[in-house]
C-alpha positions in Angstrom: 0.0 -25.5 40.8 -0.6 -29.3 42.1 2.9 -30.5 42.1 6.4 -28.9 42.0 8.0 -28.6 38.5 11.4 -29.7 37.9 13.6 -27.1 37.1 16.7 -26.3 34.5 18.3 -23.2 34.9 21.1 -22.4 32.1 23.2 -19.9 31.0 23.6 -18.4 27.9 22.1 -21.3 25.8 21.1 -24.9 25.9 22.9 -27.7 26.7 24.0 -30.2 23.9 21.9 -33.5 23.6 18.5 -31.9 24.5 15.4 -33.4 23.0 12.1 -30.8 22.8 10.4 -33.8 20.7 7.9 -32.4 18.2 6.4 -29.6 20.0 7.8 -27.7 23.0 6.1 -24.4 24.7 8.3 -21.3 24.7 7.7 -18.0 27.1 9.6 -15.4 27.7 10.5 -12.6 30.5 12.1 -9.1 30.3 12.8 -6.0 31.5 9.4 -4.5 30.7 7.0 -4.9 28.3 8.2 -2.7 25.4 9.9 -5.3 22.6 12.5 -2.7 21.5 13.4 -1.3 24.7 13.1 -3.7 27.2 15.8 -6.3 26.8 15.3 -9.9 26.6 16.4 -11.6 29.9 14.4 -15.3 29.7 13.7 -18.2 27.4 11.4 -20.5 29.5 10.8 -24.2 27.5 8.8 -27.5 28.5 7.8 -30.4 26.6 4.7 -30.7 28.9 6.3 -33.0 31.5 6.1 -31.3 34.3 9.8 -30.5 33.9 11.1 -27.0 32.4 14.3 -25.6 30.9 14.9 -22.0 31.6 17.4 -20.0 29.4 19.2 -17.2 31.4 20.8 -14.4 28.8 22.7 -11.7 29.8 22.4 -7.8 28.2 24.0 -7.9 25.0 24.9 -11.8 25.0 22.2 -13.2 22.5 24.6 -15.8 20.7 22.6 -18.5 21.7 23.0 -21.0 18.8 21.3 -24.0 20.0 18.2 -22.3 21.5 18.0 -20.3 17.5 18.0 -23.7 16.5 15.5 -25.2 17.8 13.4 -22.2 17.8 13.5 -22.4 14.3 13.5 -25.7 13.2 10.8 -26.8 11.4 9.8 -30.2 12.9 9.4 -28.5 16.3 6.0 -26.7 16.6 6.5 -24.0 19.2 3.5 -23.4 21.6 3.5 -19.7 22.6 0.6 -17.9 25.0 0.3 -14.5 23.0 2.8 -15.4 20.6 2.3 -12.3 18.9 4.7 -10.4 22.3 7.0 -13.5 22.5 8.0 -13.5 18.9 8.2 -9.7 18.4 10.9 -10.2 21.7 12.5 -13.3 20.0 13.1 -11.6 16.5 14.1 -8.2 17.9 17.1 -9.6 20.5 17.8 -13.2 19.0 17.0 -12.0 15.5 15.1 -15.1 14.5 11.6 -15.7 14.0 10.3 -19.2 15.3 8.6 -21.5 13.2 6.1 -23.2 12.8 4.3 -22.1 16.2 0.7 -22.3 17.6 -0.8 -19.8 20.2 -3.3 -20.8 22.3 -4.8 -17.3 22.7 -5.4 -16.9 19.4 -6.8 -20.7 20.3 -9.2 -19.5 22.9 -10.2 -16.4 21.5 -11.5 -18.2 18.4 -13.1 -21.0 20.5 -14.1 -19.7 23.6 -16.5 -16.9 22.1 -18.5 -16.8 25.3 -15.7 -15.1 27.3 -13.3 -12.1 26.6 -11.0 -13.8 29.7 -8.2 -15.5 27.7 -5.2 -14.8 29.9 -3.1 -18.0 31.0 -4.4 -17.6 33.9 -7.9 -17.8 33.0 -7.4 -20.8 30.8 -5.6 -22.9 33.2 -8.2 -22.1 35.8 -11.3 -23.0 33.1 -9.6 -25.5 31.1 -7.4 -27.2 33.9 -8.7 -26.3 37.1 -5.1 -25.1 38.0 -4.3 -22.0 39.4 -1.4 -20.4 38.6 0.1 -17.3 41.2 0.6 -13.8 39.2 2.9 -12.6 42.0 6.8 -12.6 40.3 5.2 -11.3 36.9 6.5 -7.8 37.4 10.0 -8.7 39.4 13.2 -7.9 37.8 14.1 -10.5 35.3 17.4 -8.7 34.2 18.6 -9.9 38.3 22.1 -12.0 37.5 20.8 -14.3 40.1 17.0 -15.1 40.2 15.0 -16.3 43.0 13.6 -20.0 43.4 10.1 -17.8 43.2 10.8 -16.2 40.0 11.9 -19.5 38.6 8.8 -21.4 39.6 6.3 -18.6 38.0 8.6 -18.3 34.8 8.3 -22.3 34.6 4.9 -21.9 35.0 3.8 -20.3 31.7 5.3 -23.2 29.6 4.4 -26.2 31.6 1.0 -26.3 30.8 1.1 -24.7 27.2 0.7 -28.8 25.6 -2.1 -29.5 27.7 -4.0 -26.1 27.1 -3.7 -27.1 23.2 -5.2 -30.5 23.6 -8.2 -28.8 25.0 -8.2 -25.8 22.8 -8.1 -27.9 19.3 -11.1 -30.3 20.5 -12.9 -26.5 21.4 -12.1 -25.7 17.8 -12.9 -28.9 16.3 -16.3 -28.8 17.9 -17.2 -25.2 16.8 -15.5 -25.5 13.0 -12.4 -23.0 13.7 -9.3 -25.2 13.4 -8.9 -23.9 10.0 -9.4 -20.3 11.0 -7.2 -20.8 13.9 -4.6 -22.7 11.8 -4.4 -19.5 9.2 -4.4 -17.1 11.9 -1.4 -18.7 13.6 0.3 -19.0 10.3 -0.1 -15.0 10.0 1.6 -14.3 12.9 5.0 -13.5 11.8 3.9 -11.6 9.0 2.0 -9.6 12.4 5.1 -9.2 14.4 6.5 -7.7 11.4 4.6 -5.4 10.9 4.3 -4.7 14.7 8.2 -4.6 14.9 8.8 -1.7 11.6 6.5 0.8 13.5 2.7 -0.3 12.5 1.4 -2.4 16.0 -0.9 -0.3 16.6 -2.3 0.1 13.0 -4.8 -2.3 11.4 -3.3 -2.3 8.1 -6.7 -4.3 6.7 -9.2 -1.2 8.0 -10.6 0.9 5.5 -8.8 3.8 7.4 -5.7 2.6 8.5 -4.2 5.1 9.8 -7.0 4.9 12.8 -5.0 4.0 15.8 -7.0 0.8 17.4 -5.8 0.4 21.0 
C-alpha cells in the first residue's frame, strides 16, 4: 500500500449521518471460510478515499439496521471482490441480500481473458501497481479486540474496489463485455441462492447436473 488508510472502527452498526455516496465497496471477514458455519465477524466499507469504515459484530448480534440499509438500498451500487462469498455471508447472518452490486472478479475474469490470476491481489498489482500484504488473511476475526494489523489488511480489500472498476469497465468496454459482465453480476443473487439451499457446487445449467464441478 502507498499511503496509510484512515480508519473507522464501529461496533455493532454504523453511525448515523454517514454518506457511502452512490457506490461504496463492501468485504467481509469471518471465522472461516464456510458461509453457514463460520460466523460473520466484519463488514469492511470505503467510498474509495483512502478512508475506510469497518463494522465489528459480535456472535449472535446481527441487528445492524443502518448497515442493512445501506446494503440494500438501491441508489448505492455495492462493489464486492467475489461477491458471490460476500453475499452468501451477508444473507445467511444479516439475512439481507445487497443490491444492486458489481464484482470486479467477475469483471476481470470476463476481461482479462489472457490470465486465470484474478485474486485482489493480482488485480491491484496489474491494474494499480499496488501491492497489497496477505499476511492477517487467516487471523482470528471473531478476536473482541483486533489488532492495528488486522485492521489495515481488512481496510485493504475495500479501498481500492472503485478504482479497480474504473479500470475493469474500460477493459470491458474495449473487448465488448460490459453487457455480459452487467448480466452476470445481476445473476448473482439468484447464484448465492442457489449456493446457500445446498446446490454451490452443482451447475444447475449442465446437461448432467448432478456432476459435482469443483
Amino acid at each position: 500500500m502507498t499511503a496509510s488508510p484512515s480508519i473507522t472502527l464501529h461496533n455493532g452498526d454504523l453511525p448515523d449521518g454517514l454518506d457511502f455516496g452512490s457506490a461504496v465497496a463492501v468485504d467481509t471477514e469471518s471465522m472461516g471460510l464456510h458461509w453457514t458455519r463460520d460466523r460473520l465477524c466484519l463488514v469492511q466499507l470505503s467510498v474509495g478515499d483512502g478512508t475506510a469504515h469497518l463494522v465489528q459484530l459480535n456472535a449472535g448480534a446481527y441487528a445492524a439496521p443502518r448497515l442493512k440499509a445501506l446494503l440494500t438500498n438501491p441508489r448505492v451500487t455495492k462493489l464486492f471482490h467475489f461477491a458471490r462469498a460476500d453475499l452468501a455471508t451477508i444473507k445467511h447472518h444479516l439475512g439481507v441480500m445487497p443490491a444492486p452490486l458489481y464484482c470486479t472478479k467477475v469483471a476481470s475474469v470476463l476481461a482479462r481473458t489472457f490470465t486465470d490470476r484474478h485474486g485482489l491481489k493480482d488485480l491491484a498489482r496489474d491494474l494499480l501497481g499496488i501491492e497489497l500484504l496477505k499476511e492477517q488473511q487467516t487471523s482470528d476475526w471473531g478476536a473482541s479486540n483486533l489488532t492495528p494489523e488486522q485492521l489495515t489488511y481488512a481496510a485493504a480489500d475495500v479501498l481500492y474496489l472503485h478504482a479497480l472498476r474504473a479500470k475493469l469497465e474500460t477493459l470491458l468496454e474495449r473487448e465488448g463485455r460490459q453487457a455480459l459482465a452487467q448480466a452476470t453480476m445481476a445473476f448473482l443473487p439468484t447464484r448465492v441462492e442457489l449456493d446457500l439451499a445446498g446446490w454451490a457446487n452443482v451447475d444447475v445449467f449442465a446437461h448432467r447436473p448432478g456432476v459435482r464441478t469443483g
